[in-house]
Every structure is written in C-alpha cells, then in structure tokens.
C-alpha positions in Angstrom: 91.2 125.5 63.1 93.5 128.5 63.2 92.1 131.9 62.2 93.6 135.2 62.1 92.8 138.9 63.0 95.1 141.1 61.4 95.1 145.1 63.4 96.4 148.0 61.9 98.4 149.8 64.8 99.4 152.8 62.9 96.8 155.2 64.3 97.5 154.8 68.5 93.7 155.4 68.8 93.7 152.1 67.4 95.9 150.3 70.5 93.4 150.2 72.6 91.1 147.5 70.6 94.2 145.4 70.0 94.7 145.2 74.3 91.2 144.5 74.5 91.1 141.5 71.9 94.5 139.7 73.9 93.3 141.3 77.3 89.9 140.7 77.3 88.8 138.3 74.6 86.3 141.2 73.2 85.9 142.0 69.3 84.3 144.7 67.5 81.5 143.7 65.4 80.6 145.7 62.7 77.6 147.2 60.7 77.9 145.5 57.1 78.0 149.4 55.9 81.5 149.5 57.1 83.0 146.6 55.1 86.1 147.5 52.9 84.2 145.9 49.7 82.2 148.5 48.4 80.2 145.9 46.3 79.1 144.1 49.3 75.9 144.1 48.7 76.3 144.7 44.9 74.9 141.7 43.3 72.6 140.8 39.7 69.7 139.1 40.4 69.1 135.9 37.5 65.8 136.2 36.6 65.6 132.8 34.6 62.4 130.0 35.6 63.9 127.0 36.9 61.9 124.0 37.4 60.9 125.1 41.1 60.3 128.3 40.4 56.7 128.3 39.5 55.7 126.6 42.7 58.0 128.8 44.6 56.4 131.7 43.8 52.6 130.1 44.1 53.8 129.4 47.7 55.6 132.5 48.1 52.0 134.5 47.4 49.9 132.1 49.2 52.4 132.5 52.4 51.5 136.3 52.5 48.0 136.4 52.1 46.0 134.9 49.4 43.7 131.9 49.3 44.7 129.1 46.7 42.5 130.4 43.7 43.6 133.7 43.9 47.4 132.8 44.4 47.0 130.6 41.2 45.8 133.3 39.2 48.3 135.7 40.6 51.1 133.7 39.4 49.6 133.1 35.8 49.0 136.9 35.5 52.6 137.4 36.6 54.4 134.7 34.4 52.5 135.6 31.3 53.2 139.4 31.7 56.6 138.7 32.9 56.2 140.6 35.9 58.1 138.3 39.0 60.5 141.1 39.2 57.7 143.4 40.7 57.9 140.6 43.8 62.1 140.1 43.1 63.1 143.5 43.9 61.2 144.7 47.2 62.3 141.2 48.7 65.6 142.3 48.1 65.3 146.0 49.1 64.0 145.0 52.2 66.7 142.2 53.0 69.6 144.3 52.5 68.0 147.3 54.1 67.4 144.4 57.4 70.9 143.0 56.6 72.7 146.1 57.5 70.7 147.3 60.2 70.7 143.8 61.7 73.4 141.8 61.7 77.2 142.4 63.0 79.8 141.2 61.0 84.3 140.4 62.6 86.3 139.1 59.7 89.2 137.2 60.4 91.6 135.0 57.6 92.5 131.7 57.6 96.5 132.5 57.1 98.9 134.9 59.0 101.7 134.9 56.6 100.4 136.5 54.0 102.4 140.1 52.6 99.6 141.3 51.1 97.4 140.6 53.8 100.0 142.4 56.0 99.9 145.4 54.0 96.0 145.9 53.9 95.3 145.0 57.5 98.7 144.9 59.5 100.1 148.2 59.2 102.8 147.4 57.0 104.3 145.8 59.5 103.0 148.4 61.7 100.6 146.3 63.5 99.7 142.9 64.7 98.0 139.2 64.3 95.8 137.4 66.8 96.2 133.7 66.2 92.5 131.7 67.7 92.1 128.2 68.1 88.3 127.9 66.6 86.5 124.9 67.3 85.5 123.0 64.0 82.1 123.0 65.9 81.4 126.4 65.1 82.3 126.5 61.9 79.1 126.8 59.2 77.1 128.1 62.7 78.4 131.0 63.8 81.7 131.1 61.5 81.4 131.1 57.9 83.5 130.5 55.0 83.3 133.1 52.5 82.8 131.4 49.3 84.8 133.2 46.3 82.7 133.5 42.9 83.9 134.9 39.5 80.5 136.7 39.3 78.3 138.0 42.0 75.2 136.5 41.0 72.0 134.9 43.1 69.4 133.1 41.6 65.3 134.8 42.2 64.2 131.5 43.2 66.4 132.2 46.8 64.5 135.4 47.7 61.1 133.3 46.6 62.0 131.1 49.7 62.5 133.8 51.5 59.8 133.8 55.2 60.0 136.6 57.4 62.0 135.5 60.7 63.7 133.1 58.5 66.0 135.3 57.3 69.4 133.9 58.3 70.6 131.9 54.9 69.8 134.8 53.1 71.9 137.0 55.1 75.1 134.5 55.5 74.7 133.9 51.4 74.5 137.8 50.8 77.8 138.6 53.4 80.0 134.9 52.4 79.9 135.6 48.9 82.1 137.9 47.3 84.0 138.3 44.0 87.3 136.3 43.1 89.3 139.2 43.6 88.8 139.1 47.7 90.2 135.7 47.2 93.5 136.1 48.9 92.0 137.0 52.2 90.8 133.9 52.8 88.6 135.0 55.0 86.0 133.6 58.0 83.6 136.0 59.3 81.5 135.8 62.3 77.6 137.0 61.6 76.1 138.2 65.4 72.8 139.5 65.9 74.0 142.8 66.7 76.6 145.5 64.9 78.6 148.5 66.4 78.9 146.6 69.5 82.5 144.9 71.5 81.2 141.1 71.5 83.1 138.6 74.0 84.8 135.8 72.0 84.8 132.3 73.7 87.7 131.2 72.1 91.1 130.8 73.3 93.7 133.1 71.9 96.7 130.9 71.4 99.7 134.2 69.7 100.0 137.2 68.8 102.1 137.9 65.5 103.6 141.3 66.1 104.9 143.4 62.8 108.6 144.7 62.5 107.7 148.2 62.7 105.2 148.3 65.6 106.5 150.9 68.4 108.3 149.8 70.6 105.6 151.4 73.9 102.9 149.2 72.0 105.1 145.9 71.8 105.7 146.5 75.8 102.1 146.6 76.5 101.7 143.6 74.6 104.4 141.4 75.7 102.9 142.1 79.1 99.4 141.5 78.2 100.3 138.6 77.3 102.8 137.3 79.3 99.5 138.0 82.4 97.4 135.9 79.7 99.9 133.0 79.2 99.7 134.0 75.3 102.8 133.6 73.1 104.3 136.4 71.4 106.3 136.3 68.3 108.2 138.9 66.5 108.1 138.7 62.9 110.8 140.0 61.1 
C-alpha cells in the first residue's frame, strides 16, 4: 500500500524535517493537541440502554471495587434515577485528558494527486510528497484507517468496556474517527506511544513528489538526498 506525507516547504525552517524524512527515515509524531481539526476530540456521547448495557455497567462497577451485592444495587440505584452519566463523563474526561498526553499521532493520505490536498499540506506547490511503500501487515496495528462519519457520535456502552491499561481501542476509535468533511484527506495515521518526539519509520521510501514552486536551493538538496538514497524524484508540474 502507497501512503503519502504531504510537507509544507514555505517556511525554510521547515526544510530541515523534509531532509530528515528522505535522509533519515525519521517522522515527527505529534501531541493530538496539535491536530488541524479542532473537533478532534469533540464528540456526543449516546446515552441510550442497549441490550448489553446493563451488564456492562454491573461489570464495569464490580471491576473497580465492589462486591456482587453492592454492584447490583449500585446499578438499580443508577438506572432508576438515571444517573449512568455520573460514571459516562469522568471515563471520558480522563481518556481524552490520557489520549493527549499519551499517544503520538503522523498522518499521512492514501493519494498524492489531490489539489486540494496540495493546497492544505503542500505549499501550494510550494512543498513536497513522500511516497512509502507500507506493508498491508501493519495496517489496523500500527496504521489506521480513519473512518469518516456524518456525525461524531460514540455509544456509553464503549467507555463501560473501558479497563485501565486497556486503553488502546478507545484511543484509535477517538483519533480514526472524524466528520465527513475530512473526507478528502483520505488519511492513515500512525498512533505511537509517545508525542513531540522524531520516530524512525521502517519503511522504505520509494519518491518524492516535488511541487512547481519549491526553491530551486531546496529541490538541489533533495535531488541529492535522494539520488545518495536511491529514491526517485519527480517534478510535478
């Protein structure tokens, strides 16, 4: 599978990650909190019993501390006075709260030849594109397909299954799911275990897609990059 990291070369502060990607094979991984959605972590919680939800709950209580009886008449006193969002909403605090501080997040698309896409990320055609050949073996481990939704909405009964040190699902469903209107992107992202950090990539950069208006210092340096890397270069117009 081709994916595709689109850099902006505009600012020449900027040059230097784009040599270390094709150079180096190293990739800035970011803190969620840096993400150009501003609803990324802006999502409704549906509140409405399905059939599992009772039990989830019961275990959900009984997993943190109380004995069978008590857990039992916990969840009564909570359905009947309709209170399961007192358990909903901490849950949730606390996983986003971890989710940020936590986990490192590259995005990358799964096209190159995209305007838009050029426009937003490439610099109007002030930038560049580095094409990697990802195994299909990584995809759904440490790749992930963001999954496009008409409304960002998750279900209580996901943050009932919710065990501390078990927190991965939750944290791939709350940073691959985002609204319909991110659709075009098309994006991957890779989730690591640490943000605000340069993260070596073990797969193989096979081009580099560089924009009709990039400088003509900056192509040099990466023809020659390149050229020591056995990467192809290719000039889009």
């Amino acid at each position: 599978m081709k994916i595709y990291k689109f850099k902006d070369l505009r600012d020449n502060e900027k040059h230097a990650h784009l040599y270390q990607i094709i150079g180096q094979n190293r990739i800035w991984c970011a803190a969620p909190a840096s993400l150009n959605d501003d609803r990324e972590f802006s999502f409704e919680i549906d509140y409405s019993f399905s059939e599992e939800t009772t039990s989830l709950l019961y275990d959900f209580i009984r997993y943190y501390g109380s004995h069978k009886d008590q857990a039992l008449g916990t969840v009564m006193h909570t359905i009947f006075n309709n209170k399961i969002q007192n358990y909903i909403r901490p849950i949730t605090r606390k996983l986003i709260r971890q989710c940020r501080n936590q986990v490192g997040v590259t995005s990358f698309s799964l096209k190159h030849d995209c305007q838009q896409l050029w426009g937003e990320y490439g610099g109007k055609g002030n930038g560049a594109i580095v094409e990697f050949e990802l195994p299909d073996s990584l995809v759904g481990k440490k790749f992930h397909l963001v999954n496009y939704v008409d409304e960002h909405i998750f279900h209580m009964d996901e943050f009932l299954k919710y065990r501390a040190g078990h927190e991965a699902d939750l944290y791939r469903h709350m940073l691959c799911t985002k609204l319909i209107k991110w659709s075009h992107e098309n994006e991957i992202r890779f989730l690591g275990r640490e943000s605000n950090v340069s993260l070596y990539f073990d797969i193989p950069i096979t081009q580099v897609f560089t924009g009709p208006n990039i400088s003509t210092p900056c192509l040099e340096k990466i023809y020659a990059i390149c050229q020591t890397s056995n990467i192809r270069v290719q000039e889009v117009s």
